[in-house]
N, C-alpha and C positions, 0 to 999 in steps of 0.2 A: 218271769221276764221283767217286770218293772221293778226288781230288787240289781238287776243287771245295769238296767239304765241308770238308776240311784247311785250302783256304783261307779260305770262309769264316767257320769255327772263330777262324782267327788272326785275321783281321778284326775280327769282332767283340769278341775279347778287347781287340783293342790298342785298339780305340771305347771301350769300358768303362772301360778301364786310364785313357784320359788323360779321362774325364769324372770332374769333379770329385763327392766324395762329399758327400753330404746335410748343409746347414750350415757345409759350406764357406766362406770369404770369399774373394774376388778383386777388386783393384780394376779391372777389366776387364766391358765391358758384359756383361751376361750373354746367353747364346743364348737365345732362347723359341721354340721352335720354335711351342708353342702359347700366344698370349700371354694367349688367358681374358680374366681380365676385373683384370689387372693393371694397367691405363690407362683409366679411365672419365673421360667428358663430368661430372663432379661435383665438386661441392661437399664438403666436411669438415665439419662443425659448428667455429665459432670460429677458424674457417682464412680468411685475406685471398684476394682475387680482384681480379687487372687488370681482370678483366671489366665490373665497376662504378666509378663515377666516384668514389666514397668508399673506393675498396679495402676495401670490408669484404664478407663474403663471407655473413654473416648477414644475410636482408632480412626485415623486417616484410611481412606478408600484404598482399597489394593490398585496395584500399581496397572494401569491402563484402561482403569474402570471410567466408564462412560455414562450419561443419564440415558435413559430408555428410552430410545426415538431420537436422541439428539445427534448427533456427529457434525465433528469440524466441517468437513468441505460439505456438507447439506446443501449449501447455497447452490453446488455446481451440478447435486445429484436429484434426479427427479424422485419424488417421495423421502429425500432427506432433508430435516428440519436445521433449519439455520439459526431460528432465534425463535421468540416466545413466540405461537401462531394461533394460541388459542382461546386469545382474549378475543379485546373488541376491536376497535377499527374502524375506520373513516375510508371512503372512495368505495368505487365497485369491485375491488381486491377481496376488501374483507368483510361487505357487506350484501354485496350483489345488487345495489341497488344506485341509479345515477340522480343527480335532485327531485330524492322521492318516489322514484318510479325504476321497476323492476328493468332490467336489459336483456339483452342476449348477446352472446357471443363471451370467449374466455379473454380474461383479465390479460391486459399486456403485460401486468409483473411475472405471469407463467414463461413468456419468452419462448414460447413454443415455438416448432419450425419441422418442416419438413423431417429432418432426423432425429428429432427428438418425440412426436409426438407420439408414433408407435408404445414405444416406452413408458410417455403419459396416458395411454389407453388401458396400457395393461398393469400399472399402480393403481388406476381407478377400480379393476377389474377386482385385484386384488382385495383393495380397499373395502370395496363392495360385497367381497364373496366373506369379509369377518364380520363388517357391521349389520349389512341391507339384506342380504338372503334368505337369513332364517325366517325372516316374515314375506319379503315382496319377492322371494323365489328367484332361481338361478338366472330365469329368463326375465323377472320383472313383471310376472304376469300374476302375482299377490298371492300365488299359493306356495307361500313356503311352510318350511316346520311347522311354525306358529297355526299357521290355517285350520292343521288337523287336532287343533286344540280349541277350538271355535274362540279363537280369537277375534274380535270386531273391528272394521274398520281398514283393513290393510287395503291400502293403495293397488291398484293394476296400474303400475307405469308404463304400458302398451297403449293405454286409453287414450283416445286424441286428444282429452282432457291434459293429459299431463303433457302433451308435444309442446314443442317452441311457440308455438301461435297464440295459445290458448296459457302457455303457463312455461313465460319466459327462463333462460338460465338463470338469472339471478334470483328469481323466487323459486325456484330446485333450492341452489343455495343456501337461501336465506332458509328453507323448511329442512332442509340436512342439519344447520348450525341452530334452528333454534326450536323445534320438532312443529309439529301439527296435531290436533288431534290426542290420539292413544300414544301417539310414537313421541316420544321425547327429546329434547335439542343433543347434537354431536357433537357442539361446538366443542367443549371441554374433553373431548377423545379425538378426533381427527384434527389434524391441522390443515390451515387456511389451502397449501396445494392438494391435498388431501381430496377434501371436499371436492375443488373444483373437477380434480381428476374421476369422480364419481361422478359428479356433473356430467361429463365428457362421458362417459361409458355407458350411463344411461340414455344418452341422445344415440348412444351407438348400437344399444339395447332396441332400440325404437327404430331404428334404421333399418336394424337387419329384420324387425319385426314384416316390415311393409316391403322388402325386398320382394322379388320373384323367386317363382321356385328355380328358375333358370338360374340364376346369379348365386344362389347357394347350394346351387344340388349337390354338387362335391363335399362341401364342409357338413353339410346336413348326414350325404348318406354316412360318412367318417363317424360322425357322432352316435349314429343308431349301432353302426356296428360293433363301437365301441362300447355302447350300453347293453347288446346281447351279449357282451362275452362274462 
């Protein structure tokens, strides 16, 4: 057995000995045992390509190609981004907060109204059911996905803790855009209407939590029956 190790002791040295040291040049291909990602299917920025009939390697966007999330008329559509919304920002728009101090109530640049609000309920709804659910659960009540992965820490936004009184909309807000905790800031994925519309959906979350069974027995029993089928 110790004539094995001997050997392969010398082995390995003499492996070592003719592998070239780091930095090395050789004009000889080199080995890759592992080649990674040394050779990719791509492009270079400003680098020619057989692959087009122009050999230019740079191509203009196909024709009615849009950035993801953006569109023209945003301004006019609720959940459509108009301009950059995911920076920073001054006023209780983009901050949620008035000289220093947390508010309530939604930002007059929403321009919410009676016919539009509906609409703003159900982008937040949306909003909320790709970002917020998988951890503070469909209802808000902090058993989502995440929960049964003993995840620590997740919110119950039914808690009176989290109502208006206790824990204004602007500091919702401001913990969506800049996280708390385990849970991490938004800001850089949802935009400024975005946010506030989660804002709004969660007070609505909490709304229907404390309703009567009177006032939703219709929409309640719909939903059970719909989970039996």
């Amino acid at each position: 057995m110790k004539y094995f190790f001997l050997a392969y002791a010398i082995i390995a040295v003499l492996f070592i000995g003719l592998m070239p040291t780091r930095g090395a040049k050789s004009p000889n291909t080199p080995i890759r045992l592992f080649p990674d990602m040394d050779e990719q299917d791509k492009l270079k920025a400003q680098k020619p390509s057989d692959f087009f009939a122009d050999g230019q390697g740079s191509r203009q966007p196909v024709a009615g190609t849009q950035a993801l999330g953006l569109n023209a008329t945003g301004a006019l559509e609720l959940g459509g981004i108009h301009d950059l919304e995911f920076g920073g920002g001054i006023g209780y728009y983009a901050s949620g907060g008035i000289d220093g101090y947390f508010a309530n109530g939604m930002p007059e640049e929403l321009k919410l109204t009676a016919d539009n609000v509906t609409a703003f309920l159900k982008r937040g709804e949306e909003v909320y059911g790709v970002n917020c659910a998988i951890c503070h659960g469909k209802s808000g009540d902090g058993l989502g996905v995440t929960s049964n992965y003993g995840v620590p820490g997740i919110a119950n936004l039914t808690q009176e803790s989290w109502f208006p009184a206790a824990y204004p909309d602007g500091r919702l807000f401001y913990t969506i855009s800049n996280g708390k905790g385990n849970m991490g800031g938004y800001k850089h994925n949802i935009a400024l209407r975005d946010r506030w519309a989660v804002v709004a959906y969660i007070r609505a979350l909490q709304t229907a939590r404390k309703a009567p069974y009177d006032a939703v027995k219709d929409a309640y029993d719909k939903g059970i029956a719909t989970q039996a089928k």
